[in-house]
MARDO-727948 format. One record per residue (C-alpha): x, y, z; residue number from 1. Coordinates in steps of 0.25 Angstrom, whole numbers, m for minus. Layout:
N
X / Y / Z / NUM;
...
end
This chain:
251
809 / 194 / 272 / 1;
821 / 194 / 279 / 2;
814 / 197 / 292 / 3;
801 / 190 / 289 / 4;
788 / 190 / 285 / 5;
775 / 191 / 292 / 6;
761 / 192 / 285 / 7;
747 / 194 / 291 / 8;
736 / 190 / 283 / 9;
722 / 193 / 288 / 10;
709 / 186 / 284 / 11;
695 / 182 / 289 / 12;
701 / 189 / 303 / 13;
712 / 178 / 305 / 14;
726 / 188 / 303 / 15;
737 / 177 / 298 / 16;
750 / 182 / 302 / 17;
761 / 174 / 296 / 18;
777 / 178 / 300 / 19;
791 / 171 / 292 / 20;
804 / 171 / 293 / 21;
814 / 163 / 284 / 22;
821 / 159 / 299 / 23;
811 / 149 / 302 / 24;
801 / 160 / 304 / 25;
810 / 168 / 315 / 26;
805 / 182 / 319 / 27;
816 / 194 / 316 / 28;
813 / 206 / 325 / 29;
806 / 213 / 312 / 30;
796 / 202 / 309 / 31;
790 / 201 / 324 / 32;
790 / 215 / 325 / 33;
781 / 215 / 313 / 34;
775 / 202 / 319 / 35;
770 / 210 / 333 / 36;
764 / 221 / 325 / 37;
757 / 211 / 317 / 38;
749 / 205 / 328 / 39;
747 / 220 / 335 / 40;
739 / 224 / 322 / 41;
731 / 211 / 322 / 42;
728 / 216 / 334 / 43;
721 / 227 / 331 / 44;
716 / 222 / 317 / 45;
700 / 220 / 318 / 46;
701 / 211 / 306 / 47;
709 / 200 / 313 / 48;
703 / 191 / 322 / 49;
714 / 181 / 324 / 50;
726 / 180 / 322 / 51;
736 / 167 / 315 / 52;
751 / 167 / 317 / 53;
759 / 161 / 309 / 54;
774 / 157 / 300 / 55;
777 / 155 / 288 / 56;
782 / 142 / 281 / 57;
780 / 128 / 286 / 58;
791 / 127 / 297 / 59;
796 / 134 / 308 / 60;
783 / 143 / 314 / 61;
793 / 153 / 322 / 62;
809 / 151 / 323 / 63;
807 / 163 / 334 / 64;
816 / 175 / 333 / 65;
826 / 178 / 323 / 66;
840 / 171 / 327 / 67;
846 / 182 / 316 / 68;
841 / 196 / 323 / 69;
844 / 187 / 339 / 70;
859 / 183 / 335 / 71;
862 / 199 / 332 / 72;
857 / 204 / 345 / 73;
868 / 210 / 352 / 74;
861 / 221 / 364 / 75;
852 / 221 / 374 / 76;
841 / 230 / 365 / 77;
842 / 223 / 353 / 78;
839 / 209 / 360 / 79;
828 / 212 / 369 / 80;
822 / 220 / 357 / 81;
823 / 207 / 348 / 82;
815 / 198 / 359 / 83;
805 / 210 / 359 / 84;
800 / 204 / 344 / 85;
795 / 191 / 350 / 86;
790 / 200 / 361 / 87;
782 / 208 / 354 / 88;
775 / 197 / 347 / 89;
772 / 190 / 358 / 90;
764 / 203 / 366 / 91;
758 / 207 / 350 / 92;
753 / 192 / 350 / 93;
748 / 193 / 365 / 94;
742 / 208 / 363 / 95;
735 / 204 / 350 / 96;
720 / 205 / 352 / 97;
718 / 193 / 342 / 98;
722 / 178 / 344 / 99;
735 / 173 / 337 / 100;
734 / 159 / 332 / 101;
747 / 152 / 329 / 102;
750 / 145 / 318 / 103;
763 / 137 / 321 / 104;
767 / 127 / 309 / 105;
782 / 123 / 314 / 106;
793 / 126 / 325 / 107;
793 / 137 / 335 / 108;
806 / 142 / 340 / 109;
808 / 156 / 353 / 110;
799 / 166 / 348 / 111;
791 / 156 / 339 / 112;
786 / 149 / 351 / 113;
782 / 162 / 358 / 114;
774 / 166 / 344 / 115;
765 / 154 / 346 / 116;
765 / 155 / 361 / 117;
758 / 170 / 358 / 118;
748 / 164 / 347 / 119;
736 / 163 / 356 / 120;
733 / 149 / 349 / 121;
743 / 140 / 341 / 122;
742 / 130 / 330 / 123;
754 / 122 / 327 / 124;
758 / 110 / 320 / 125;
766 / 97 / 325 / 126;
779 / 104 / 318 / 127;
778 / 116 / 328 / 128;
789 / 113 / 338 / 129;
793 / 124 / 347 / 130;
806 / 127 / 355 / 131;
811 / 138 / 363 / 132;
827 / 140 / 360 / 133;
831 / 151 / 367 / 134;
838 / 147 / 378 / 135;
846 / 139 / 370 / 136;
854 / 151 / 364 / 137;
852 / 160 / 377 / 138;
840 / 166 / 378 / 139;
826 / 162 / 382 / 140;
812 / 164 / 378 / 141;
807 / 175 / 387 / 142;
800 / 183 / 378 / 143;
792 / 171 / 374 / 144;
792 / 166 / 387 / 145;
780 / 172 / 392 / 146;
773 / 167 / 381 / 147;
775 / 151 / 379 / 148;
774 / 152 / 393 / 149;
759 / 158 / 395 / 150;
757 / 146 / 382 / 151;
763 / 135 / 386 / 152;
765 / 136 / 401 / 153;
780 / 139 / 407 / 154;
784 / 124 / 409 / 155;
783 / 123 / 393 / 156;
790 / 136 / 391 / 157;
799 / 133 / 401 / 158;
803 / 118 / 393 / 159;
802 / 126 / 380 / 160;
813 / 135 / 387 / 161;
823 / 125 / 393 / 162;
823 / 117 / 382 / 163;
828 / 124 / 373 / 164;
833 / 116 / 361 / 165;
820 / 107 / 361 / 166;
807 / 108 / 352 / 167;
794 / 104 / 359 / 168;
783 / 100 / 349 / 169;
771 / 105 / 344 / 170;
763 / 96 / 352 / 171;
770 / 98 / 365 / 172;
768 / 114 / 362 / 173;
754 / 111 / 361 / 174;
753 / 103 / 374 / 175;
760 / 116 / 380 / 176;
748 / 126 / 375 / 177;
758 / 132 / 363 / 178;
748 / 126 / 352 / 179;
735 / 123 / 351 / 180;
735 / 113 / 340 / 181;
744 / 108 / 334 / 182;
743 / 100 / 319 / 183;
752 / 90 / 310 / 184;
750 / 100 / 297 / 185;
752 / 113 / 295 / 186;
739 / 113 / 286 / 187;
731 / 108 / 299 / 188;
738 / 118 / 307 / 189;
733 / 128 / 296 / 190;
720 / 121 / 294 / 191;
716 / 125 / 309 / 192;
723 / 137 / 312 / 193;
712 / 141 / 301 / 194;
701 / 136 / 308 / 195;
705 / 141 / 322 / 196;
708 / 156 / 316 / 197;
696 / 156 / 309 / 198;
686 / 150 / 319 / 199;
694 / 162 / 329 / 200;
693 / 173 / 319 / 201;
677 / 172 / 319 / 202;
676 / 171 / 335 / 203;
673 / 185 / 343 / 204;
685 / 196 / 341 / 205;
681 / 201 / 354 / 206;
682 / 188 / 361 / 207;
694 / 184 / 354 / 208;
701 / 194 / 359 / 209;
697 / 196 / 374 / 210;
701 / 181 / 372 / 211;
716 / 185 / 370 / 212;
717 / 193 / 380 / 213;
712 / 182 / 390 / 214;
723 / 174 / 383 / 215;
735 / 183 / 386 / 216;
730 / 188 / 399 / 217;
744 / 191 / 410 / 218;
752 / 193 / 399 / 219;
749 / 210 / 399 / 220;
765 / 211 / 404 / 221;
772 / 206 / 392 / 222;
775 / 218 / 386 / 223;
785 / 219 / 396 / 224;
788 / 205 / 400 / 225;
793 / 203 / 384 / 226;
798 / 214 / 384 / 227;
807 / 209 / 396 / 228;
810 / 195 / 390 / 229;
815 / 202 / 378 / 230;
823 / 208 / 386 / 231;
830 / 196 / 395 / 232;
832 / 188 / 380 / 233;
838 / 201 / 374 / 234;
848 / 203 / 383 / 235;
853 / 186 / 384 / 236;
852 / 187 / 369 / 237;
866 / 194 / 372 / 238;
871 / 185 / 380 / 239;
885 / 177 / 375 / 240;
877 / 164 / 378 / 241;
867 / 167 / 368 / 242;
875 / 174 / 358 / 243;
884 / 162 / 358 / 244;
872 / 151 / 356 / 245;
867 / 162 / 346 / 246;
880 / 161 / 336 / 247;
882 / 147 / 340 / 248;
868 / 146 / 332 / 249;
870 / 154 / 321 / 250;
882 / 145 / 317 / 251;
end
């Protein structure tokens, strides 16, 4: 448990994956590696038809990566292969034949937006709030810049990256494409993510998935354009600026 806990439960097609971590669901390397390889099986699984992503507990949805396994960094391998984990999601979720619904209950911090930014369609609630913080402390967020940006357009990425320290809310995400709908309850939000997977699960397989493709048409080169934006966020993880803001967060 101490670096997560992901569960997929499968039933009438719909394949429910639901992820945890007791940091405000952040993601250790381990738990998105397992959470990559989780949507590359679904893939391939002809019992699954869709596909509902989602975290643990009423609050925070995704915290992003875990501030633990970042603050420890301290070469250039083992920082570009910690901003590989989100990566790796990101092209699994983009290279899985079946559609990803998101199911964002709170907050979504870094990596916890680019999650629901790779969902190819999002439920939230009113309490779903997002921020991108990286810069704040040094970095950026390259490797889910590619991603917010084909969602929500590059003048909302590019407020979401400037600013820092400030939370837009749900219904200002959902003006900029991030969500789809968004609800005052979890129990609505619930209600209709329901209805939406199953109405989706009983829809052609076949159509569904040329659908997809048509969805994440021009992105074929983010194997290696992540790959590269790791890279640029592994090495100013190193950075005295960013080790600096990093202890001053810790204390």
């Amino acid at each position: 448990m101490s670096n997560g806990s992901l569960y997929t439960h499968i039933q009438n097609n719909i394949a429910t994956v639901e992820f945890y971590h007791q940091a405000s669901n952040s993601f250790p390397s381990e738990l998105l590696e397992r959470l990559a390889t989780t949507f590359n099986e679904l893939s391939t699984n002809k019992e699954v038809h869709v596909i509902v992503l989602k975290s643990e507990k009423e609050g925070v949805f995704c915290a992003g990566a875990s501030f633990n396994e970042l603050i420890k960094i301290d070469n250039l391998e083992e920082g570009k292969q910690f901003f590989l984990g989100f990566a790796n999601v990101i092209n699994a979720m983009r290279n899985c034949s079946k559609i990803i619904i998101g199911r964002i209950q709170g907050k979504a911090v870094g990596g916890g937006v680019g999650l629901a930014a790779a969902c190819d369609y999002c439920f939230a609630t009113v309490q779903a709030a997002i921020k991108l913080s990286e810069l704040s402390i040094g970095i950026g967020p390259f490797v889910i810049a590619p991603v917010v940006t084909r969602k929500m357009g590059l003048a909302a990425f590019s407020e979401l990256a400037l600013d820092a320290t400030s939370w837009q809310n749900a219904y200002w995400a959902k003006e900029k494409g991030l969500y789809a709908k968004v609800f005052e309850t979890i129990k609505e939000l619930d209600f209709e993510v329901d209805i939406f997977a199953d109405k989706l699960s009983k829809y052609n397989l076949a159509a569904l998935k040329e659908l997809k493709k048509v969805f994440w048409e021009g992105t074929e080169n983010w194997d290696e354009l992540l790959e590269k934006r790791a890279e640029i966020s592994g090495k100013l993880v190193l950075s005295d600026f960013t080790k600096n803001a990093l202890q001053k967060f810790k204390k």
